[in-house]
N, C-alpha and C positions, 0 to 999 in steps of 0.2 A: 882439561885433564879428565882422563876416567873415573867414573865413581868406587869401581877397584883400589885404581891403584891411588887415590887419595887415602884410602882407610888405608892400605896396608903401610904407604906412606908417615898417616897420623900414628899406627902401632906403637912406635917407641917413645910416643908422649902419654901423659898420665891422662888416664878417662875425661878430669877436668879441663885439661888446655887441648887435649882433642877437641871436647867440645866448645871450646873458644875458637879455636882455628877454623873448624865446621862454619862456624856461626857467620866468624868474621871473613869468610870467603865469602858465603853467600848476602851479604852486604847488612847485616846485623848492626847497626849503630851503636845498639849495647852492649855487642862483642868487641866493636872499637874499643870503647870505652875501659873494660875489662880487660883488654889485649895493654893497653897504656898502663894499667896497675899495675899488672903483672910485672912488667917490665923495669917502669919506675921505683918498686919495692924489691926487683931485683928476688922476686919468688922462685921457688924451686921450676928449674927446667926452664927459665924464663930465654935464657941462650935457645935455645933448640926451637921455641915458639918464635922467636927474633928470625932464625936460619930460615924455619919454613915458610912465613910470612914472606922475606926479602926474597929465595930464590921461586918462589910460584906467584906472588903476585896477590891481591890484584892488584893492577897497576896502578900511576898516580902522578902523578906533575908536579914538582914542586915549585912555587915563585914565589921571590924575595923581596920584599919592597924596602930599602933603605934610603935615609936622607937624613937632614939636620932637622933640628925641632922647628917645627911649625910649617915643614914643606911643605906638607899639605899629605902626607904619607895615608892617614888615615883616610882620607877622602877619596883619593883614588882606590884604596884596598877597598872602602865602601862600594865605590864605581866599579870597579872588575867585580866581585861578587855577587853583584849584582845581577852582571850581564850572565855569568854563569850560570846564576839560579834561573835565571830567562831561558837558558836552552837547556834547561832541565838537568844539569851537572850538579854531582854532590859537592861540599866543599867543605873545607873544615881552616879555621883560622885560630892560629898559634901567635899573638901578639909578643914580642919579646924583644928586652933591651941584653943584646949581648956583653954590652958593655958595661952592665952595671960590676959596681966594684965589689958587690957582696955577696953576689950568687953567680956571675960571668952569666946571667941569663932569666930577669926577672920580668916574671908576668906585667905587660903592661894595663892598664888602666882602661883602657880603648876597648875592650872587650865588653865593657859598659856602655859604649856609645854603640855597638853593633848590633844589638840585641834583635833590631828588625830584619836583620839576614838569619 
């Protein structure tokens, strides 16, 4: 995209989530981060930063690892991450039990044993 028409683009967001969208186009890690707040606290304009993110991108893969306990889930997500980080891919890992009965979505534990990715 043009550098035009990104700003005229960002216009109808607030100075703040412009420059979160700014940020997090150009690959800002702490704009991730800040972009997930937003969101999850459901902050003013947080819709319209969602819209612009999904229809421009930047782009992203998503993959699912499921199985029963002890399939060995973690060790293969270990193993792909791995090979990713090897060819120099960003990666971001979201450990989660869809199933749990209390939140349909609870942080799992495992994100403790990944620390070396």
């Amino acid at each position: 995209m043009i550098g035009d028409e990104m700003s005229l683009e960002a216009e109808s967001l607030s100075p703040a989530l412009s420059s979160v969208l700014e940020r997090f186009r150009d690959g800002e890690v702490p704009a991730l981060a800040r972009a997930i707040s937003i969101v999850e606290d459901e902050r003013d304009g947080f819709e319209e930063l969602l819209h612009r993110i999904l229809t421009v991108g930047p782009s992203a893969c998503r993959v699912g690892f499921t199985g029963p306990p002890g399939a060995g889930k973690s060790t293969l997500l270990a193993g792909a991450s791995a090979s990713y980080r090897a060819d120099n891919e960003h990666i971001g890992v979201i450990p989660v039990d869809p199933t749990s009965p209390y939140s349909g979505g609870a942080l799992l534990g495992d994100r403790i044993r990944m620390n070396n990715l």
